[in-house]
PAVOVO-755513 format. One record per atom (N, C-alpha, C, O, CB): atom name; y, x, z; residue in three letters; residue number from 1. Coordinates in pm, 1 decimal, decimal comma. Atoms other than C-alpha are relative to their C-alpha. Glycine has a CB too. Example, Ala and Ser with C-alpha at 12.3 -4.5 7.8 and 13.67 -1.06 7.14 Angstrom:
   at         yy         xx         zz    aa     i
    N     -119,0       89,0        0,0   ALA     1
   CA     -450,0     1230,0      780,0   ALA     1
    C      120,0       90,0        0,0   ALA     1
    O      118,1      193,6       66,5   ALA     1
   CB        2,7      -99,2      124,6   ALA     1
    N     -119,0      -82,0       -6,0   SER     2
   CA     -106,0     1367,0      714,0   SER     2
    C      109,0      -77,0       73,0   SER     2
    O      219,8      -26,1       89,9   SER     2
   CB       46,2       41,4     -141,5   SER     2
This chain:
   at         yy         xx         zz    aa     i
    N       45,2      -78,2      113,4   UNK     1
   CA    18731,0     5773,5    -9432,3   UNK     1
    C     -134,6      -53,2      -46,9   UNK     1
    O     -213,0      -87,2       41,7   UNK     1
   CB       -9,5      149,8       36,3   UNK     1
    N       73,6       66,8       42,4   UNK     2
   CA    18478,1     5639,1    -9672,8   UNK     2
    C     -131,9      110,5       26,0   UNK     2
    O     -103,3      230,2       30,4   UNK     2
   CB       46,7      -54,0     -136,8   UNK     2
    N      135,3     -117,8       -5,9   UNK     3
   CA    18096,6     5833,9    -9627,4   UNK     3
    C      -40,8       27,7     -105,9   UNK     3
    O      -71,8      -68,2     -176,6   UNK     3
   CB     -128,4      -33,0       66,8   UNK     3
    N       60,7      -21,4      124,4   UNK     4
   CA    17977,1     6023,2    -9915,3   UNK     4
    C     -131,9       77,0       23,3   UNK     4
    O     -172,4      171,2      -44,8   UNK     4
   CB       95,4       74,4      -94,0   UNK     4
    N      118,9      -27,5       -3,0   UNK     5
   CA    17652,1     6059,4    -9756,8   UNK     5
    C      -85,1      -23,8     -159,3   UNK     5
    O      -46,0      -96,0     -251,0   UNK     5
   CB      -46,5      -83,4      117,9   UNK     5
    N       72,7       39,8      157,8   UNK     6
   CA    17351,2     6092,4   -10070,2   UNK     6
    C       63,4       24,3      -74,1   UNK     6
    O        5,4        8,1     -181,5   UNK     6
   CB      -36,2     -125,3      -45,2   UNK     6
    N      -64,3        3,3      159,2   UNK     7
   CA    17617,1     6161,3   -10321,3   UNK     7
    C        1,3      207,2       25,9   UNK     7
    O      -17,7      269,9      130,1   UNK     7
   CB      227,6     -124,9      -26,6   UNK     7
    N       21,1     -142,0       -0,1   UNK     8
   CA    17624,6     6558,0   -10423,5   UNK     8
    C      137,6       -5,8     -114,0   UNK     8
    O      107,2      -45,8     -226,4   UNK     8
   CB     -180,7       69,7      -51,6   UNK     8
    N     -148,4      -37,0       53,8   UNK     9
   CA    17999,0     6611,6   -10577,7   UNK     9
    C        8,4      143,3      -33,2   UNK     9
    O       -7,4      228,3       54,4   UNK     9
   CB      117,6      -30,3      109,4   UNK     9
    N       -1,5     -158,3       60,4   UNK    10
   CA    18033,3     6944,0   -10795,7   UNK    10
    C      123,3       17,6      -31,7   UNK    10
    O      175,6      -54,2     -116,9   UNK    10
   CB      -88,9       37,2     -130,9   UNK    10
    N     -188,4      -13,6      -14,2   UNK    11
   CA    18408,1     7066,6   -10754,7   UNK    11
    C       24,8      145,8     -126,6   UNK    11
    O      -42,0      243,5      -92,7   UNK    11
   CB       71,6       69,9      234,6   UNK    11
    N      -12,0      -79,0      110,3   UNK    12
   CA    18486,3     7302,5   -11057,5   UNK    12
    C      197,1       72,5       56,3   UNK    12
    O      297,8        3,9       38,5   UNK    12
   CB      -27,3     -124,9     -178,8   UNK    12
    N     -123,5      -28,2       28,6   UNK    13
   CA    18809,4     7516,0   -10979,8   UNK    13
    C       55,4       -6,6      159,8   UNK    13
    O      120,8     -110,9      160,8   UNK    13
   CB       65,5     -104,6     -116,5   UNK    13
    N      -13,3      -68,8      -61,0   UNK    14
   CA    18885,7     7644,8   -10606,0   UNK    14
    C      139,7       74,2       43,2   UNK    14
    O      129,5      176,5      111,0   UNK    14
   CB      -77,0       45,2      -38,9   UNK    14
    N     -141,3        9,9       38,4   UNK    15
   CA    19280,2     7667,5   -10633,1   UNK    15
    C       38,4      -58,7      128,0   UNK    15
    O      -21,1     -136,5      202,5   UNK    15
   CB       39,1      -87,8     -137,2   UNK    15
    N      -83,5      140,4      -69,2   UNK    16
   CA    19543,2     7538,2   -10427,2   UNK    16
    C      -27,2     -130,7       45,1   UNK    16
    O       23,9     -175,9      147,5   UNK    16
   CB       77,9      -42,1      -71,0   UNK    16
    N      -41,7       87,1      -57,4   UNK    17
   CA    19468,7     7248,8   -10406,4   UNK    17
    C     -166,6      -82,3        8,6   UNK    17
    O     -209,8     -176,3       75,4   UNK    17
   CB      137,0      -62,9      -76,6   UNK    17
    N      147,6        5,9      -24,4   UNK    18
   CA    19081,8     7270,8   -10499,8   UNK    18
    C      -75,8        8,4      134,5   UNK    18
    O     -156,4      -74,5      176,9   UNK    18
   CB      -48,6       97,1      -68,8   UNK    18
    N       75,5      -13,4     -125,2   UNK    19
   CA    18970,5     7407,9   -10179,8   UNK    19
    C       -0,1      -92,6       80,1   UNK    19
    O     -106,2     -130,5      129,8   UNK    19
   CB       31,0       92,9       68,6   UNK    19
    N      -47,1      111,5      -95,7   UNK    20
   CA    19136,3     7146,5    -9973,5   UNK    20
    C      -88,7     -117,4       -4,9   UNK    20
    O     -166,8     -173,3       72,1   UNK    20
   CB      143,4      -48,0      -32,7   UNK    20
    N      105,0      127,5       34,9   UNK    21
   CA    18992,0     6883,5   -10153,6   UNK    21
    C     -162,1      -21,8       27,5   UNK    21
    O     -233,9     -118,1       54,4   UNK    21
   CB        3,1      -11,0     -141,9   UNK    21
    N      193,4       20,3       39,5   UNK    22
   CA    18619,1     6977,0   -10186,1   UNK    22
    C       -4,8       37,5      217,9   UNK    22
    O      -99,3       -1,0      286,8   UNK    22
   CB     -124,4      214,9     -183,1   UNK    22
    N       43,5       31,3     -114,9   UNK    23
   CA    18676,4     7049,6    -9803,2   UNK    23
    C      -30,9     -124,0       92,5   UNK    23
    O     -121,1     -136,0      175,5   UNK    23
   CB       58,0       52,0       41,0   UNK    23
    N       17,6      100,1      -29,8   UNK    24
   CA    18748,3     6717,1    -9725,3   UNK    24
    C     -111,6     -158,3      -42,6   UNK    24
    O     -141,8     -258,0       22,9   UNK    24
   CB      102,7        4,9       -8,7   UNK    24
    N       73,4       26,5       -4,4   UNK    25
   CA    18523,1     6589,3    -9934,2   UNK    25
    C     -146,2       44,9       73,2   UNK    25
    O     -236,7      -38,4       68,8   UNK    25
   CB       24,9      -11,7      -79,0   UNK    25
    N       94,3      -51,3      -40,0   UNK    26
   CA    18263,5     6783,3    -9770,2   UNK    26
    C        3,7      -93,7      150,5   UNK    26
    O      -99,4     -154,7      178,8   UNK    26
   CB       11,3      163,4       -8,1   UNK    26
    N       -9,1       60,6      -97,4   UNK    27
   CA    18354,2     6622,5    -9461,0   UNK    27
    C      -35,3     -129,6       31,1   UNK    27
    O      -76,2     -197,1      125,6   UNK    27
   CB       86,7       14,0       19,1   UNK    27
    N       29,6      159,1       -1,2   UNK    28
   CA    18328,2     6322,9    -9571,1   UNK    28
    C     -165,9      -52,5       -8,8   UNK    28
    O     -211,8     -164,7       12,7   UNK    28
   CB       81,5      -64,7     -139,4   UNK    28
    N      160,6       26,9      -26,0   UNK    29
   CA    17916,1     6400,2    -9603,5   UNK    29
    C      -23,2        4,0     -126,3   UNK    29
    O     -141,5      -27,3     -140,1   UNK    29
   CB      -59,6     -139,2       75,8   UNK    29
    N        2,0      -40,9      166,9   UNK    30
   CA    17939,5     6467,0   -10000,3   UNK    30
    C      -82,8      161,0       24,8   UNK    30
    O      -31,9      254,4       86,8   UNK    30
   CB      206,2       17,1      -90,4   UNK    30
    N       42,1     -126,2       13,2   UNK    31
   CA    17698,8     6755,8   -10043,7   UNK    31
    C       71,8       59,0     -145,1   UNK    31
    O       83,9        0,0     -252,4   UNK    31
   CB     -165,0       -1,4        3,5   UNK    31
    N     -118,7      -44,3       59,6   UNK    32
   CA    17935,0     7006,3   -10208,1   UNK    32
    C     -101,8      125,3     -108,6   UNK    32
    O     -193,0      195,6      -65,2   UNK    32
   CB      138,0       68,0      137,8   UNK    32
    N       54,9      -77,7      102,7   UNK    33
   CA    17826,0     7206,4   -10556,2   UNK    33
    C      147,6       62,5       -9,6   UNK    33
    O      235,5      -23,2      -18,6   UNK    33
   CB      -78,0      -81,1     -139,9   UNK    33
    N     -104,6       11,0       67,9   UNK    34
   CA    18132,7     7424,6   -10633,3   UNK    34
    C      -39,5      164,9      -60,4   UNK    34
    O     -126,7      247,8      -34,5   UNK    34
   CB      149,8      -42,9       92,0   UNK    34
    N      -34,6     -102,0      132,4   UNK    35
   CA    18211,1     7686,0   -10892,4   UNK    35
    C      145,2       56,9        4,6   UNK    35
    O      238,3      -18,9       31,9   UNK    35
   CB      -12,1      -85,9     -152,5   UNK    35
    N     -142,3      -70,8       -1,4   UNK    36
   CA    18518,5     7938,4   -10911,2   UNK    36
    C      -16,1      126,0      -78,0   UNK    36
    O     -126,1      179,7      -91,0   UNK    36
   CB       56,2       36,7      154,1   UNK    36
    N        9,5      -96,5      101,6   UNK    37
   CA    18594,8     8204,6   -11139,0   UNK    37
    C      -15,9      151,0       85,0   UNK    37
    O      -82,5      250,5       56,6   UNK    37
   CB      140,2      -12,6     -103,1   UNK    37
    N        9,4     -100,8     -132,5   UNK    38
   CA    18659,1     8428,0   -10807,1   UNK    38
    C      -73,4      -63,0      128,4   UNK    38
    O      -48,1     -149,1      212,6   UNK    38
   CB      158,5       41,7       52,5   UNK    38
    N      103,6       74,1      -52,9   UNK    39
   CA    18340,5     8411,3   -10666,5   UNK    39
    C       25,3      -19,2      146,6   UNK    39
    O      -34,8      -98,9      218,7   UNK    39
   CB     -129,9       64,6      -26,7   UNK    39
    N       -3,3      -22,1     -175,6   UNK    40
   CA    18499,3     8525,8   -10295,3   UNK    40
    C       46,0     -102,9       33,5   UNK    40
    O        2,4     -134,8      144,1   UNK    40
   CB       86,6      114,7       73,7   UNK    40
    N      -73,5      155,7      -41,5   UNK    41
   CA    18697,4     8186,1   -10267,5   UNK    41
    C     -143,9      -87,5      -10,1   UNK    41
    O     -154,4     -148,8       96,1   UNK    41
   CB      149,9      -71,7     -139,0   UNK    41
    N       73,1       69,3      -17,7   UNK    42
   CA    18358,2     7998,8   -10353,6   UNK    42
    C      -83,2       32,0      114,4   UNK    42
    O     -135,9      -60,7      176,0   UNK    42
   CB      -46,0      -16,5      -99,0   UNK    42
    N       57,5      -38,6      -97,6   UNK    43
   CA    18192,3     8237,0   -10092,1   UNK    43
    C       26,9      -74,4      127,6   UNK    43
    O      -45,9     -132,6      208,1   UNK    43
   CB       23,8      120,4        5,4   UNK    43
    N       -5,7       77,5     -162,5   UNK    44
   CA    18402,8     8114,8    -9814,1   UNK    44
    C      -28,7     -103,8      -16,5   UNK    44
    O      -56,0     -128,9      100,9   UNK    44
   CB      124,5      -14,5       84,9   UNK    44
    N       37,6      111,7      -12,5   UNK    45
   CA    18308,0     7762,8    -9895,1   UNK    45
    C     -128,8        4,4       89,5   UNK    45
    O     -146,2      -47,4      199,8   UNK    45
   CB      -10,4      -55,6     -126,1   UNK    45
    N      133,3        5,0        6,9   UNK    46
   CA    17952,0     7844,8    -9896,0   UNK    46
    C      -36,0       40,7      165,9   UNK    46
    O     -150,8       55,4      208,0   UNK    46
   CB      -59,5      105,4     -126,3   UNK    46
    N      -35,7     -120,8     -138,2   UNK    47
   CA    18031,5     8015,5    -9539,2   UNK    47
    C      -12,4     -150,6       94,9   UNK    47
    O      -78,6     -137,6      197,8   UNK    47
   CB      215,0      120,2        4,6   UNK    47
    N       -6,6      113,7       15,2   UNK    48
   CA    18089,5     7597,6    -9488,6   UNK    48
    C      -86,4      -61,0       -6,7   UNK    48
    O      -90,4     -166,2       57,1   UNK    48
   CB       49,5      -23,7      -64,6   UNK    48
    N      136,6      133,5       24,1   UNK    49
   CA    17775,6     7437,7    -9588,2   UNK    49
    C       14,1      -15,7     -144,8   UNK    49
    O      -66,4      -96,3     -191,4   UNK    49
   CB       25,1     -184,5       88,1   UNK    49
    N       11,0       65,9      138,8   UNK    50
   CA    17856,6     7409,1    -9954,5   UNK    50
    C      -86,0      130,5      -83,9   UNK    50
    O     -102,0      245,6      -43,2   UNK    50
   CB      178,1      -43,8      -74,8   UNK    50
    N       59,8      -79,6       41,8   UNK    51
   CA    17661,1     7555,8   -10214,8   UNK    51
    C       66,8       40,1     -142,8   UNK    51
    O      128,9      -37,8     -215,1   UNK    51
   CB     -126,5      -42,5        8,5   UNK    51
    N      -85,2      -52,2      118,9   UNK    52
   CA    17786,9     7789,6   -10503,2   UNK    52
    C     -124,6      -33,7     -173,8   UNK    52
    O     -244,0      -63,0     -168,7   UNK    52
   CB       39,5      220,6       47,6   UNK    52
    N       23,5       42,3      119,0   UNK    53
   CA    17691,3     7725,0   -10876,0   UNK    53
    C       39,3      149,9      -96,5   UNK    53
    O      147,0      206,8      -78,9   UNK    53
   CB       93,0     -145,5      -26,4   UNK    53
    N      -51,6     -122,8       32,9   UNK    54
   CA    17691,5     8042,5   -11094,1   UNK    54
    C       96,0      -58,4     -153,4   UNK    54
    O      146,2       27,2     -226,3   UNK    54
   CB     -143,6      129,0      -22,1   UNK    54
    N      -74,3       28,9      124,5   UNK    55
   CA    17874,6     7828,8   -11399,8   UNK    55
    C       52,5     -116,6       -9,7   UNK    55
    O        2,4     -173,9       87,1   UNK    55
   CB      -69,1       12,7     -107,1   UNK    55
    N      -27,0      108,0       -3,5   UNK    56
   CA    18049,0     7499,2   -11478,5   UNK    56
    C      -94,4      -70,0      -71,0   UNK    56
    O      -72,9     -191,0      -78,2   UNK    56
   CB      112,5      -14,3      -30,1   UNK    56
    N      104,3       53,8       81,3   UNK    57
   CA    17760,0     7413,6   -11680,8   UNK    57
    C      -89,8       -6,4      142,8   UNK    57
    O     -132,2     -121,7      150,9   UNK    57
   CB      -58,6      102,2     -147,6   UNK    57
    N      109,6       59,8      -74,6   UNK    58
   CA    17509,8     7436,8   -11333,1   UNK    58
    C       99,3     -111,2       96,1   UNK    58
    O       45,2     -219,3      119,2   UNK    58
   CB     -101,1      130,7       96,1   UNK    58
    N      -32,7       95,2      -37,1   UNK    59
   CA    17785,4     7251,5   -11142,3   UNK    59
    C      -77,6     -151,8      -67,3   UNK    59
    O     -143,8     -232,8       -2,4   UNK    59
   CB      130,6       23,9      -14,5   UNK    59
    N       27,8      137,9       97,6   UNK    60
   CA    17705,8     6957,6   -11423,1   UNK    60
    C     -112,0      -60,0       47,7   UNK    60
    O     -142,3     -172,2       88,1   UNK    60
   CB      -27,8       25,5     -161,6   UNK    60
    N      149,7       66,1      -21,7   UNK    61
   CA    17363,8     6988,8   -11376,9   UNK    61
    C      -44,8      -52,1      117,8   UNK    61
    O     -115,9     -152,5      122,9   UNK    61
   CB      -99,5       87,8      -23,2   UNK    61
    N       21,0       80,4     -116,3   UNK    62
   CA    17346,0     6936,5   -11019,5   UNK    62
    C       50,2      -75,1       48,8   UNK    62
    O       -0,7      -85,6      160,3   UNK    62
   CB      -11,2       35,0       72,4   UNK    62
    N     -149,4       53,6      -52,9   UNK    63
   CA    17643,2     6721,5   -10933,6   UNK    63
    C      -48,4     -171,0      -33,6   UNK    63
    O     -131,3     -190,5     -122,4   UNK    63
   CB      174,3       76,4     -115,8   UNK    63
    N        7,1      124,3       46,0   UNK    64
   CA    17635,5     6330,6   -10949,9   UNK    64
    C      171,8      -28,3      -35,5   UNK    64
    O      199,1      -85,7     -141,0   UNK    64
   CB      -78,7     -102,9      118,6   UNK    64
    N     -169,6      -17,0       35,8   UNK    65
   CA    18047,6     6347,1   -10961,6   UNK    65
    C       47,1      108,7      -19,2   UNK    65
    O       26,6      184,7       75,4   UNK    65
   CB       91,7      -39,9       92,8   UNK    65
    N      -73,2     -105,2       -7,5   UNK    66
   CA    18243,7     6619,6   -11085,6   UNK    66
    C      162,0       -2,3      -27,4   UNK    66
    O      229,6      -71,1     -103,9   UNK    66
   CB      -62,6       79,7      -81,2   UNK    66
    N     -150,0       34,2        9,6   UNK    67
   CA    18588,0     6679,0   -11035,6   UNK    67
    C        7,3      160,0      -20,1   UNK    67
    O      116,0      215,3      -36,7   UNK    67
   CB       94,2      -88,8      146,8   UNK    67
């Protein structure tokens, strides 16, 4: 697995198939920005190490990649 140490990835959307993803990126050492419309799904991230974003507009702002 590639390291995404230094990089800060802002995950927009917490879904199926969202969570999975921004977990594994998280794993991978990507500091995690994410955003969800239902804030309790971004909660448990945050429960994780990742940090919540109150809009897809602060994702933007803090994020060097957003998916």
């Amino acid at each position: 697995m590639t390291s995404l140490n230094g990089t800060t990835v802002g995950f927009i959307g917490l879904g199926l198939m969202g969570k999975p993803m921004a977990r594994i990126l998280h794993k991978a050492g990507a500091k995690m920005v994410v955003y969800n419309r239902t804030i309790s799904v971004a909660e448990e991230l945050a429960l994780e190490g990742m940090n919540i974003a109150t809009s897809p507009l602060e994702v933007a702002d803090r994020a060097d990649i957003i998916i």
